[in-house]
DOZA-986914 format. One line per 8 residues: number of its first residue (from 1); their letters; for each residue z, x, y of N, C-alpha, C, CB. Coordinates in steps of 0.1 Angstrom, whole numbers. Each point is the difference from the previous one (the first is absolute). Glycine has a CB too. Layout:
<rs>
NUM	A	Z,X,Y,Z,X,Y,Z,X,Y,Z,X,Y  ...
</rs>
This chain:
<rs>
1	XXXXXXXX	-364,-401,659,1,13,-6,15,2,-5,-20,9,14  29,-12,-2,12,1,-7,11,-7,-9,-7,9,17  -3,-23,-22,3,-9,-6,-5,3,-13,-1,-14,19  -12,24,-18,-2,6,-12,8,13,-7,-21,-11,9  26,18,-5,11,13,1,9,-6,-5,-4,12,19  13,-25,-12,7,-1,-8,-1,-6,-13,8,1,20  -19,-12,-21,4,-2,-11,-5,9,-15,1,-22,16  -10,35,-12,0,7,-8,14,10,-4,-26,-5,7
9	XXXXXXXX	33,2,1,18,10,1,1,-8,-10,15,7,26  -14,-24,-24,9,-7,-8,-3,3,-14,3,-16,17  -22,13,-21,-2,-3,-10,4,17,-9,-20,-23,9  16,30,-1,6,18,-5,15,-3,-2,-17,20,17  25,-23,-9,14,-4,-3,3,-6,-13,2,-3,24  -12,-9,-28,5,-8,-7,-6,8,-14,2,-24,18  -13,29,-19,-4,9,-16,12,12,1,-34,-2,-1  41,4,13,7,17,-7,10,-12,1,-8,31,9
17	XXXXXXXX	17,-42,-10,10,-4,-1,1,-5,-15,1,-6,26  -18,3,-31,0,-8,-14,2,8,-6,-13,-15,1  9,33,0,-3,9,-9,15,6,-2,-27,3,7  36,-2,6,16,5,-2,6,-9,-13,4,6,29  -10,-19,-24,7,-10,-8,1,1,-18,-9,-13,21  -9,14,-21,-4,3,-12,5,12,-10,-17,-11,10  22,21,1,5,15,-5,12,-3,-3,-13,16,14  23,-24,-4,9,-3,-2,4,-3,-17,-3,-6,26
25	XXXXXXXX	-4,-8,-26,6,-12,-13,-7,11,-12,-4,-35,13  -8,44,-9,-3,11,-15,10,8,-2,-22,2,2  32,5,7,10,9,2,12,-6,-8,-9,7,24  14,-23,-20,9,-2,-6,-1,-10,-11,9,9,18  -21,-14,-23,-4,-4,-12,-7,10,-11,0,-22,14  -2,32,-13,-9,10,-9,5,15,-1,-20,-15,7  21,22,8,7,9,-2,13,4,1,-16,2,3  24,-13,7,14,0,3,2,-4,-17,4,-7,30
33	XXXXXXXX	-9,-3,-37,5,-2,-14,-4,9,-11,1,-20,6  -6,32,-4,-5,8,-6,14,11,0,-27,-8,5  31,11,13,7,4,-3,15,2,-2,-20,3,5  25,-23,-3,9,4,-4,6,0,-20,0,-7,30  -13,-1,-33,-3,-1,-11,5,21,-5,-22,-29,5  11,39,0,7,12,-3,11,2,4,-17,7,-1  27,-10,13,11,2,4,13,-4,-13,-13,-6,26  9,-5,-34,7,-5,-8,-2,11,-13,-2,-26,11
41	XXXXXXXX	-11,28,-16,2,11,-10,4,11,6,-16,-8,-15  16,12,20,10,12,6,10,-3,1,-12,8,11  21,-16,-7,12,-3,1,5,-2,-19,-4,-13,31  -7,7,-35,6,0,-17,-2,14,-8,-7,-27,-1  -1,33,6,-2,14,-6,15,9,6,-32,-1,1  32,-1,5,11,13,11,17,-8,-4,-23,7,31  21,-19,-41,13,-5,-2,0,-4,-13,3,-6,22  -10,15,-34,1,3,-16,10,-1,-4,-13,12,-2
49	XXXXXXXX	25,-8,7,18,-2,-5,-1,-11,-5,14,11,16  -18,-18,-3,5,-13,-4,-5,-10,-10,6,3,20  -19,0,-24,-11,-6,-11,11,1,-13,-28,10,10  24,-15,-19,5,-1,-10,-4,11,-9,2,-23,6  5,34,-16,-10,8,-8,0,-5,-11,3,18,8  -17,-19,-15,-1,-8,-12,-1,11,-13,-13,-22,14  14,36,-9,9,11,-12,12,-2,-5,-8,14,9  18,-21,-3,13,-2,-1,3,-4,-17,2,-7,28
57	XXXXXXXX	-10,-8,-27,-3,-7,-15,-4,9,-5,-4,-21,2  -10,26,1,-4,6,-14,9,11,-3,-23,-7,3  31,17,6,12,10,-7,9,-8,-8,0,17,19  1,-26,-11,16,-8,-6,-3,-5,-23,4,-19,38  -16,16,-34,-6,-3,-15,-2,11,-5,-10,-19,4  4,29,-2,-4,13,-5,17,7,-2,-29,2,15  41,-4,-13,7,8,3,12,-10,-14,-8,12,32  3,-23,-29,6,-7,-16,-8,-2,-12,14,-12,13
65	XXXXXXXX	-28,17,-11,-10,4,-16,9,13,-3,-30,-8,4  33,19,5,6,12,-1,10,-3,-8,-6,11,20  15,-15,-14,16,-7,-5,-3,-1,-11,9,-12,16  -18,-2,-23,6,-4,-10,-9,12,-12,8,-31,10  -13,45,-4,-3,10,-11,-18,-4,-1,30,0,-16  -35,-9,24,-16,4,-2,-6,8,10,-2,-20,-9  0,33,5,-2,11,10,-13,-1,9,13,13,-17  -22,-12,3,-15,-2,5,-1,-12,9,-8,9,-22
73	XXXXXXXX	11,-18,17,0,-16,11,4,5,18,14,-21,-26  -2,23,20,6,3,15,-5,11,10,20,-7,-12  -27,17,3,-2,11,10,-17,-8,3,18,29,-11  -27,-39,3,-10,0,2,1,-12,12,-8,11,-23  17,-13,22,6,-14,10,-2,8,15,24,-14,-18  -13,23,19,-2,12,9,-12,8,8,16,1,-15  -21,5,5,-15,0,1,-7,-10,12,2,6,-26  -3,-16,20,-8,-11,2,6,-4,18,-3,-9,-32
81	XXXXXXXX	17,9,31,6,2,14,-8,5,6,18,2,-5  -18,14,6,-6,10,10,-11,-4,3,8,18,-7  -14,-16,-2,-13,-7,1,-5,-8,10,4,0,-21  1,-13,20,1,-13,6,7,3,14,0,-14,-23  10,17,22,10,-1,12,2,12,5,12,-17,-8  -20,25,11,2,15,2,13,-1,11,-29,10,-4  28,-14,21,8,0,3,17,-10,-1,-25,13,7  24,-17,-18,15,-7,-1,8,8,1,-4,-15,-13
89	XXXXXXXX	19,16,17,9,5,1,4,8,-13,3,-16,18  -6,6,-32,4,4,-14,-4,16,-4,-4,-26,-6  -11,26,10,-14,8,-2,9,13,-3,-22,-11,17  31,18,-12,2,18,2,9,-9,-17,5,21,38  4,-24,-32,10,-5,-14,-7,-2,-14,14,-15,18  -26,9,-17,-6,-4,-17,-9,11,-1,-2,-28,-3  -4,36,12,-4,15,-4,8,11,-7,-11,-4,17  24,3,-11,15,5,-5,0,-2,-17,14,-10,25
97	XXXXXXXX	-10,-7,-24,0,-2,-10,-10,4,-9,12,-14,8  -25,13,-8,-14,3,-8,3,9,-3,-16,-10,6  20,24,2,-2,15,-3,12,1,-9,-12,8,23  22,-12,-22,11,0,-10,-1,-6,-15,12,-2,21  -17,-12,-21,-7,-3,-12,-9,12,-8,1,-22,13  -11,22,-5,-12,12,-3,5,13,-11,-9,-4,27  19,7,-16,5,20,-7,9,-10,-9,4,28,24  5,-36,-26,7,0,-10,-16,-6,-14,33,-6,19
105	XXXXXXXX	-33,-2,-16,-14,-3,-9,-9,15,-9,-5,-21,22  3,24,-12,-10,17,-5,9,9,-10,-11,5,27  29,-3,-21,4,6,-10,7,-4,-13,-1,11,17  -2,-31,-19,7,-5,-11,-13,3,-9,19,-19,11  -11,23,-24,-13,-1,-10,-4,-11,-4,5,17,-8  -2,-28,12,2,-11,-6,-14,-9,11,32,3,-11  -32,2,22,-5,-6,10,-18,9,8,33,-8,2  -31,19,-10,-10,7,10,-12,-3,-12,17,22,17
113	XXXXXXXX	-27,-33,-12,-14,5,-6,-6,14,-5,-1,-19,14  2,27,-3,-8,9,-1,9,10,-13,-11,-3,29  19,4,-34,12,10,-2,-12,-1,-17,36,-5,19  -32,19,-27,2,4,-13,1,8,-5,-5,-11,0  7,17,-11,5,8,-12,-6,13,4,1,-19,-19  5,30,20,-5,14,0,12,9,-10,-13,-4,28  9,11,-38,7,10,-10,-4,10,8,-1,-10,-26  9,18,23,-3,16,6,-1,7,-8,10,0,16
121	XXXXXXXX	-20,7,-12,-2,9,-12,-3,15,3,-9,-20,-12  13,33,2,1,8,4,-4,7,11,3,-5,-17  6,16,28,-4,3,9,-6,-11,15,-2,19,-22  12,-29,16,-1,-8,13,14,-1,9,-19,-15,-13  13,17,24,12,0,12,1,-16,7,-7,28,6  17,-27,3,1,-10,8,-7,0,9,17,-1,-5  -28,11,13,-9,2,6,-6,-2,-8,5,10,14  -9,-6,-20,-16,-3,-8,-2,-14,-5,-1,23,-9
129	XXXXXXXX	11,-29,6,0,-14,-4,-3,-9,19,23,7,-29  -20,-1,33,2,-7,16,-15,-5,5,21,18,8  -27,1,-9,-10,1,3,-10,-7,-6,8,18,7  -10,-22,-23,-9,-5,-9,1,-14,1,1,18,-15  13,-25,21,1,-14,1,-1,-9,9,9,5,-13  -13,6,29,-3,-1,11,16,-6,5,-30,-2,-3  42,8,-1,9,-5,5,8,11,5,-2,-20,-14  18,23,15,5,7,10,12,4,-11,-9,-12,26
137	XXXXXXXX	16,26,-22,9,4,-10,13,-4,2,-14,16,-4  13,-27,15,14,-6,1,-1,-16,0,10,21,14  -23,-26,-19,-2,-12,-1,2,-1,-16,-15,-3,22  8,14,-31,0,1,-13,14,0,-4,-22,10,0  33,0,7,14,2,-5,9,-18,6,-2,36,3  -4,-40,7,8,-12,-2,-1,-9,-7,3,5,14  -15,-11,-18,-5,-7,-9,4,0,-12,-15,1,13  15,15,-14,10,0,-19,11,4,0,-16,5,-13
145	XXXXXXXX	25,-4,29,12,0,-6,4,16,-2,-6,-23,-12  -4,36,20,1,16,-8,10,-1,16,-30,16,-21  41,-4,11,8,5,15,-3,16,-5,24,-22,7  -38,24,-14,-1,12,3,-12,5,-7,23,1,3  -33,11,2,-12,3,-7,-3,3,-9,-1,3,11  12,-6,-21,-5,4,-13,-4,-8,-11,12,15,7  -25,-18,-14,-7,-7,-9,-2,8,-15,-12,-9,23  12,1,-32,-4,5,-12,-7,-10,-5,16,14,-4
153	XXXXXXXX	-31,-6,-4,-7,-3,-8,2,-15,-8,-2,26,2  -3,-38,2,2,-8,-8,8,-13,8,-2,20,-19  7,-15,29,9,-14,9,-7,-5,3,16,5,9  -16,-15,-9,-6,-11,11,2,-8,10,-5,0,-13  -8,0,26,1,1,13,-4,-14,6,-5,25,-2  12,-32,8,-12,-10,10,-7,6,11,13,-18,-4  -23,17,8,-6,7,12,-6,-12,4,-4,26,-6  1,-28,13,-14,-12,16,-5,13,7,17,-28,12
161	XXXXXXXX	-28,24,-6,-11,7,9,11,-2,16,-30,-8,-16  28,13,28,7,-3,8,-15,-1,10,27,11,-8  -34,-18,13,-10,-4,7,2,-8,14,-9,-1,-23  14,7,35,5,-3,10,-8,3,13,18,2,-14  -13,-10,26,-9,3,12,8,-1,12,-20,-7,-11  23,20,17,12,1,10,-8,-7,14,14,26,-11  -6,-36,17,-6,-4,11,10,-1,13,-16,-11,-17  16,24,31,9,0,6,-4,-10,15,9,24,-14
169	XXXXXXXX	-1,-35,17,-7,-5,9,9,4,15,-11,-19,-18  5,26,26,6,9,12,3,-12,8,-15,24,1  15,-36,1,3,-3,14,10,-11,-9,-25,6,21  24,-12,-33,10,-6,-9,13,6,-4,-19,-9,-7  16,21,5,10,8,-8,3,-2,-13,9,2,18  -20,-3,-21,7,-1,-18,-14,3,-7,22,-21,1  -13,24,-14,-11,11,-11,2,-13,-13,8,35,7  -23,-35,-3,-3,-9,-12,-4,4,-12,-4,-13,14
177	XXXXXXXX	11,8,-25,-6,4,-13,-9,-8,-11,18,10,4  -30,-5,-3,-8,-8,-9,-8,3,-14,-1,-5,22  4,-2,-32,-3,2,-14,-12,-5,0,20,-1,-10  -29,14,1,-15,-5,-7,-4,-6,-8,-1,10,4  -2,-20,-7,-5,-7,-11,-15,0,-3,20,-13,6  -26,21,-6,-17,3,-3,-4,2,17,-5,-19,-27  -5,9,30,-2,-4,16,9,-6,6,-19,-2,-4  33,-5,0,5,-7,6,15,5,3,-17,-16,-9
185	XXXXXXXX	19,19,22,12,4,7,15,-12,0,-21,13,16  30,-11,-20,10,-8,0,8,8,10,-3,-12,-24  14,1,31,13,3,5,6,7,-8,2,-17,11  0,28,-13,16,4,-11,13,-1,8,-11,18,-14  13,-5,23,15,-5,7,-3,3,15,19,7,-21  -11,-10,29,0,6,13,11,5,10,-18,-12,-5  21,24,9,7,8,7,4,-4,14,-9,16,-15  19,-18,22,0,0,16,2,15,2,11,-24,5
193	XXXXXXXX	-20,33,1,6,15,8,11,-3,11,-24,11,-3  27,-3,3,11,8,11,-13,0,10,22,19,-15  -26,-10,13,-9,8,16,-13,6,-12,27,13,24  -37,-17,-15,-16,7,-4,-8,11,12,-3,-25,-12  5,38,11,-9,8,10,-9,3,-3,12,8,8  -23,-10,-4,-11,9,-3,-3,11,8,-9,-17,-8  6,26,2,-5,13,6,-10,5,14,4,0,-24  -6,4,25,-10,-2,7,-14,0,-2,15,6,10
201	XXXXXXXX	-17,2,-23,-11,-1,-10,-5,-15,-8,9,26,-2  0,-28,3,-2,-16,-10,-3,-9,8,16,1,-15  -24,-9,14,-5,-11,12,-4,-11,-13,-13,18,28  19,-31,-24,-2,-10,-5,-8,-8,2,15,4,-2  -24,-10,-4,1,-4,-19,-6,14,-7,-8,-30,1  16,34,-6,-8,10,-11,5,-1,-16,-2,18,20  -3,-9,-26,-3,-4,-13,4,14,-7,-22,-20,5  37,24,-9,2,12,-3,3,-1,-19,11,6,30
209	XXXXXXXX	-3,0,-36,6,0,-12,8,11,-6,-17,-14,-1  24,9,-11,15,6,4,-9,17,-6,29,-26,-7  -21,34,11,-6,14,-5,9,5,-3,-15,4,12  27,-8,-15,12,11,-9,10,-4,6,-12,24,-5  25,-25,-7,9,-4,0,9,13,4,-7,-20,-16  25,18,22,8,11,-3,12,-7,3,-15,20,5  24,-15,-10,13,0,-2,15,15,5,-18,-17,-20  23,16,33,4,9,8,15,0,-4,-18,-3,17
217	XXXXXXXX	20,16,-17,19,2,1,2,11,8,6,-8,-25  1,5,37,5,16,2,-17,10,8,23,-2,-28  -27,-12,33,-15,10,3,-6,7,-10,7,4,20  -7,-6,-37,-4,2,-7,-5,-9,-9,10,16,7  -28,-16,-10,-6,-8,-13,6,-2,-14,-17,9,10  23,-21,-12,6,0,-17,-7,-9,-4,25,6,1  -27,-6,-16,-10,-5,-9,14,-14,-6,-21,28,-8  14,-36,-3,12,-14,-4,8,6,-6,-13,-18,-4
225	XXXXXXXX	13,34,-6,8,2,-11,12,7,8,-19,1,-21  20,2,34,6,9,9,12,-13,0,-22,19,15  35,-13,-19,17,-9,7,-2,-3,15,19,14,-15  -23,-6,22,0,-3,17,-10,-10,-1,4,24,11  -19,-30,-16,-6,-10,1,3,-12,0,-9,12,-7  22,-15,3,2,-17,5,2,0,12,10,-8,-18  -4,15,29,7,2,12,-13,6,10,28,4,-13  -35,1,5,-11,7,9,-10,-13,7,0,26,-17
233	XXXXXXXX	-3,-16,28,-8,-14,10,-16,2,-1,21,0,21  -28,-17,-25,-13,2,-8,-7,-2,10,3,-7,-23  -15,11,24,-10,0,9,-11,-4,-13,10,19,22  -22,-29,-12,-7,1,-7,-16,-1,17,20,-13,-32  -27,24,27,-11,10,8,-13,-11,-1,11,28,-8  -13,-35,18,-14,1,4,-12,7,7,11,-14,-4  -21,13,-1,-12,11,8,-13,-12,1,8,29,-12  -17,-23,19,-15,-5,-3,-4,5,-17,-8,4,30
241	XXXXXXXX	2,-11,-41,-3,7,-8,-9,10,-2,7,-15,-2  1,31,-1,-10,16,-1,5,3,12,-24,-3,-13  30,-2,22,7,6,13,12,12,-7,-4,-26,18  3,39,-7,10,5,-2,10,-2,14,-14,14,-18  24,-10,21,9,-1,9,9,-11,5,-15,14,3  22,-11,6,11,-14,2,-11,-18,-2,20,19,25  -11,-22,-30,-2,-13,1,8,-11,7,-10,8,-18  12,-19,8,14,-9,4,9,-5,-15,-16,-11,26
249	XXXXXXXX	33,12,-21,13,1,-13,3,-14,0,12,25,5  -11,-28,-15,7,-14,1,15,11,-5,-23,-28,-9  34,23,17,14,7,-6,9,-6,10,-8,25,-11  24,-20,7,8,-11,5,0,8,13,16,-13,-21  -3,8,31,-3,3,12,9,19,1,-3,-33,11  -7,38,-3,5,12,-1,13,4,13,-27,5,-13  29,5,13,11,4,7,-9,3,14,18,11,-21  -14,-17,33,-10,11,15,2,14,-2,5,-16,20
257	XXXXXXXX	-13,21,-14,-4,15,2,8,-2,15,-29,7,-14  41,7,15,3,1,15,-9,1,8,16,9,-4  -14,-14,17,-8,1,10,6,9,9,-9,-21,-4  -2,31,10,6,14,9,-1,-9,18,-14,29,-21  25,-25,24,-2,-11,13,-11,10,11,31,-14,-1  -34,2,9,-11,9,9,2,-11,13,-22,12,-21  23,-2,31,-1,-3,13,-12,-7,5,14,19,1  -24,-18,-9,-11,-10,2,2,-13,-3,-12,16,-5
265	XXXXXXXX	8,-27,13,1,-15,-4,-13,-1,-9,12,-11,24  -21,15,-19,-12,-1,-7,-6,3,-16,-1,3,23  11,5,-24,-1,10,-14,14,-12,-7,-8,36,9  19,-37,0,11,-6,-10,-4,-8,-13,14,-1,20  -22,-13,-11,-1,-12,-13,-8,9,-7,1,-27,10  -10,34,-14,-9,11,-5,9,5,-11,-13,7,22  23,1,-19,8,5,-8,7,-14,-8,2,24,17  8,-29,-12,2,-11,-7,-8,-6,-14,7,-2,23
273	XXXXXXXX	-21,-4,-16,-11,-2,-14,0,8,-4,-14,-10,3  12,23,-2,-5,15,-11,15,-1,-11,-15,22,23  23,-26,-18,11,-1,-8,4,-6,-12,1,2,18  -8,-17,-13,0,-6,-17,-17,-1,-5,25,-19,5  -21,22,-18,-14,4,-6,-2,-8,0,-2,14,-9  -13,-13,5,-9,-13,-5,-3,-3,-11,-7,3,14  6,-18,-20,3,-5,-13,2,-14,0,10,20,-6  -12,-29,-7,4,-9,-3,13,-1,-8,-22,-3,5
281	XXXXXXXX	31,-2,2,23,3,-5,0,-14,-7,17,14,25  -15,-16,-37,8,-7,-1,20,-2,-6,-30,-3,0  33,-4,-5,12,-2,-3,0,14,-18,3,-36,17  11,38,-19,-4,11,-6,-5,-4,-15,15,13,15  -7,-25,-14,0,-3,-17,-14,-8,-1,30,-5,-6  -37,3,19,-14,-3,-3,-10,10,0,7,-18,9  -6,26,-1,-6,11,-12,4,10,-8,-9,-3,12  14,-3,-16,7,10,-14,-6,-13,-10,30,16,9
289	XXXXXXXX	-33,-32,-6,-8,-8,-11,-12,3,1,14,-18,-1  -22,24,11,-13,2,4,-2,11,-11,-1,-6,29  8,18,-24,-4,11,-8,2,-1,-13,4,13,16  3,-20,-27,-3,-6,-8,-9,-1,-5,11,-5,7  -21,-9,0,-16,-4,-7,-9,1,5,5,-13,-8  0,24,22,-18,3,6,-3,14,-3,0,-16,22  -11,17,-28,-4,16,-6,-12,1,10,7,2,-29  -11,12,23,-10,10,13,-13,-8,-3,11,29,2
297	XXXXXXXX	-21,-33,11,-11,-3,-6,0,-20,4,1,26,-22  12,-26,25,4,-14,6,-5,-5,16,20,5,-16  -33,-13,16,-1,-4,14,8,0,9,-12,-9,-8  10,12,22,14,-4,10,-11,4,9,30,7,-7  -26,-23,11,-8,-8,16,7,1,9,-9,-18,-8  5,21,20,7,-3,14,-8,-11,12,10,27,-6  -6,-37,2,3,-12,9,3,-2,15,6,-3,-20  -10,-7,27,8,1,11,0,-23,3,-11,37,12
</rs>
């Protein structure tokens, strides 16, 4: 009997010895190679510096079509970059470039598809001409060159439609600008912000549009024909569309609101936030190009 005991220990010994075994050589022929097989793409993912970027060439070529004066080539060179290589190092740089191309393009007459011939004719204003050509009364005065509101009967105007789609991306920081082409959305330019707050009303992704422009001096509303309007600081107002009340400002960065000190810890950082308003800031001379070509009625996305 005890001859039989043992040798059922052994033969039990010897199936859980075959089966460690077998677990074993699966461990380090199937999954041990599985995972150092993942160990290695991790190690190559988490060490991108060192990869080679294959944006480099294509800016480097796109940046001598520019040079030798082929615009279109080079910015479509660009284009094609992003596209392809979203994250190359180049990518912020040939967006740069594209958006610069772009606004200078739009206001050459030589260069803007969309652009043509408008006479004025009696009892027409620089607003009314704005309003009828779906463009803006400081897009219309740069384009031709007016350093001032006054029109007579018979001059002639270039005007383009201005068809745009504000896109702010909260966790990127930057306000993208996108041109309409029927159904089809293009890159136009794109903005780095300073700082993006949203309110506490605004919750992202939403889907607002611009609702009215203004132009500030002295805590007072001035219109384009006003001397204080070059210096005055532009705001341009989004809402939900048919919404009344606050919304969100794309404008440059504003001054803090003092903060009243309080013996409270709990209220301080409180006060602090309440301090700087909320808004999308960018740099000033970038929105002062915004307010420019974006009129009321202009989509503005919020992203995250």
């Amino acid at each position: 009997m005890s001859r039989f005991k043992i040798l059922v220990f052994l033969l039990t010994l010897g199936i859980a010895g075959s089966i460690i075994a077998t677990a074993y050589w699966y461990y380090m022929n199937v999954l041990g190679h599985d995972d150092a097989l993942a160990s290695e793409i991790k190690a190559i993912q988490g060490n991108k510096a060192s990869l080679p970027d294959p944006g480099i060439r294509r800016f480097n070529d796109a940046v001598e079509l520019i040079a030798e004066g082929k615009l279109i080539e080079g910015r479509n060179a660009l284009y094609a970059l992003v596209a392809t290589f979203p994250d190359s190092n180049r990518a912020t740089e040939a967006k740069r470039i594209i958006g610069e191309i772009n606004m200078d393009m739009m206001f050459s007459v030589e260069t803007n598809p969309q652009k043509k011939k408008y006479i004025v004719q009696t009892g027409d204003s620089v607003g009314l001409i704005a309003r009828k050509q779906e463009t803006t009364i400081e897009c219309l005065m740069r384009a031709n060159g007016l350093f001032n509101h006054r029109l007579h009967p018979g001059d002639h105007l270039y005007v383009f439609p201005l068809d745009f789609e504000v896109v702010v991306d909260v966790s990127e920081k930057t306000v993208t600008l996108l041109r309409n082409y029927g159904e089809k959305k293009t890159l136009f330019k794109e903005y780095l912000a300073i700082d993006v707050r949203l309110p506490t009303y605004v919750r992202a992704p939403v889907e607002l549009v611009i609702s009215s422009r203004a132009a500030w001096s002295a805590g007072k509303q001035v219109d384009s024909a006003n001397p204080l309007f070059v210096s005055a600081d532009k705001w341009l107002m989004g809402n939900r569309r048919g919404a009344n009340g606050p919304g969100l400002n794309i404008r440059a960065v504003p001054q803090a609101k003092p903060v009243v000190p309080t013996a409270d810890p709990k209220t301080a950082d409180a006060a602090v936030a309440d301090a700087i308003e909320p808004g999308v800031f960018l740099q000033r001379e970038d929105v002062e190009e915004l307010y420019t070509i974006i009129r009321p009625g202009t989509a503005f996305k919020i992203t995250r």
